[in-house]
C-alpha positions in Angstrom: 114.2 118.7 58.7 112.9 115.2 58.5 115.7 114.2 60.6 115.2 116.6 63.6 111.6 115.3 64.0 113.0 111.7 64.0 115.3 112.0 67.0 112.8 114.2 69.1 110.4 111.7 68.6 113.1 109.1 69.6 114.3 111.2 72.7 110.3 111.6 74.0 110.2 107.9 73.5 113.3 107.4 75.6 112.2 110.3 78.3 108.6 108.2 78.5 110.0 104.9 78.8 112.5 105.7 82.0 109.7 108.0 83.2 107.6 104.7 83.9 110.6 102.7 84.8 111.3 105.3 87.7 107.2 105.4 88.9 106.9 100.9 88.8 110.3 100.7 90.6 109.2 103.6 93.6 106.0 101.7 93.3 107.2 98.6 94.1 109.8 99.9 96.8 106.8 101.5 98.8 104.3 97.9 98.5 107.0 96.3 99.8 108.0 99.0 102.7 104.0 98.4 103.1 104.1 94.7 103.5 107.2 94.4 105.9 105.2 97.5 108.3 102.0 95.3 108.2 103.7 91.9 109.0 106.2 93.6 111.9 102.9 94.6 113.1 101.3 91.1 113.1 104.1 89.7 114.2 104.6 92.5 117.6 100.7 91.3 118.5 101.2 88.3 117.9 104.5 88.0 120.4 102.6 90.0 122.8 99.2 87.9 123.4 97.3 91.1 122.2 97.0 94.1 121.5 98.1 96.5 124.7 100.4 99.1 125.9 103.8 96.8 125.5 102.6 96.2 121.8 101.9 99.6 120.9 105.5 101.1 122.1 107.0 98.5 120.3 104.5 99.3 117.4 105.4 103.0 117.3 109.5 102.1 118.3 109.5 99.7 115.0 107.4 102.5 112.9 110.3 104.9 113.8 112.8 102.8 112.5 111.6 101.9 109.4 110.9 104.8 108.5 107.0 104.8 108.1 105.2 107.8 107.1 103.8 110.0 109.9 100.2 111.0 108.8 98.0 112.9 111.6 94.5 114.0 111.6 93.3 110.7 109.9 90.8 108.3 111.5 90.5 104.7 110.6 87.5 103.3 109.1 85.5 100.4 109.9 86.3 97.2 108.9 83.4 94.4 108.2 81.7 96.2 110.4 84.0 96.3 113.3 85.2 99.5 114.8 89.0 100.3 115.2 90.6 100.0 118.7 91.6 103.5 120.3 95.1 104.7 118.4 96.5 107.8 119.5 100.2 107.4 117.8 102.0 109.4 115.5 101.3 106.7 112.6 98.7 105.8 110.1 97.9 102.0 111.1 94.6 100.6 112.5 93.9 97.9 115.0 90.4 95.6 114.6 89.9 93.0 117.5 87.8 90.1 116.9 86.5 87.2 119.2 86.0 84.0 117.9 84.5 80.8 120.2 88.7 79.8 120.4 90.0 83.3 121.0 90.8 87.0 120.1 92.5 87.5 116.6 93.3 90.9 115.6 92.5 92.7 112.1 95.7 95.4 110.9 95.3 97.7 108.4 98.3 99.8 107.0 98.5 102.4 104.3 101.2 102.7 101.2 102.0 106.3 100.3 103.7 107.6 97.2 105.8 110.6 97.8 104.9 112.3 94.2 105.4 116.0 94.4 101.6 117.0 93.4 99.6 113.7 93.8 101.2 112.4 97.0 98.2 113.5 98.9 95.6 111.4 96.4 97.3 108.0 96.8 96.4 106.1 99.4 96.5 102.4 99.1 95.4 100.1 102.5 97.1 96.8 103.4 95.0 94.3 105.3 96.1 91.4 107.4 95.3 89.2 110.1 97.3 87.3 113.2 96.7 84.1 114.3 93.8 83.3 116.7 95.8 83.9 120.2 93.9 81.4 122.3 92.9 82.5 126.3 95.6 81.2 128.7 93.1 79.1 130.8 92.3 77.3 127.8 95.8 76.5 127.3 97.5 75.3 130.6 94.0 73.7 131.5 
């Protein structure tokens, strides 16, 4: 009898041990699906000048692609007290515009999800980053 308790309590040991293996690895695959969505982002606005209609289809094109999680009936919340710019995609992702005495940079905040059976609807972790400062075009060529 002593023996049976020794290799269940080996076997829980071992079922715990991959248990958290398997949560820190689909942890760390969906922070970094969250990091390459936020800097694709950064990096459309930034090739664009801005924030506008060509930015946004190439937004929602790349979102498609990578495969980003479609979450509707979600509104984005106020950043430092700036309000988000008008989305109306499919995707979770929010736009804040900011003018500086040099220019516009833009504010982008995505979301990680975790696709656990009963607590994928809890976990909800934003990503914030910033562009560059995209300087007005008079104040370039002049």
């Amino acid at each position: 009898m002593k023996e049976a308790m020794g290799t269940t309590m080996v076997f829980n040991l071992i079922i715990i041990f991959v248990s958290v293996f398997i949560v820190l690895l689909v942890g760390s695959l969906a922070y970094s699906k969250g990091f390459k969505v936020r800097n694709k982002i950064i990096d459309i606005i930034e090739r664009n000048d801005g924030y506008n209609a060509t930015a946004k289809s190439q937004i929602d094109e790349n979102l498609s692609n990578i495969g980003y999680y479609l979450m509707l009936n979600k509104t984005c919340d106020s950043h430092n007290g700036t309000q988000p710019l008008p989305n109306n995609s499919s995707y979770r992702y929010c736009i804040y515009e900011y003018n500086t005495s040099k220019g516009k940079y833009y504010g982008v905040k995505v979301f990680i999800h975790f696709d656990f059976p009963i607590i994928s609807g809890f976990i909800e972790i934003p990503l914030y980053g910033e562009t560059r400062i995209l300087f007005e075009k008079s104040e370039v060529e002049g």
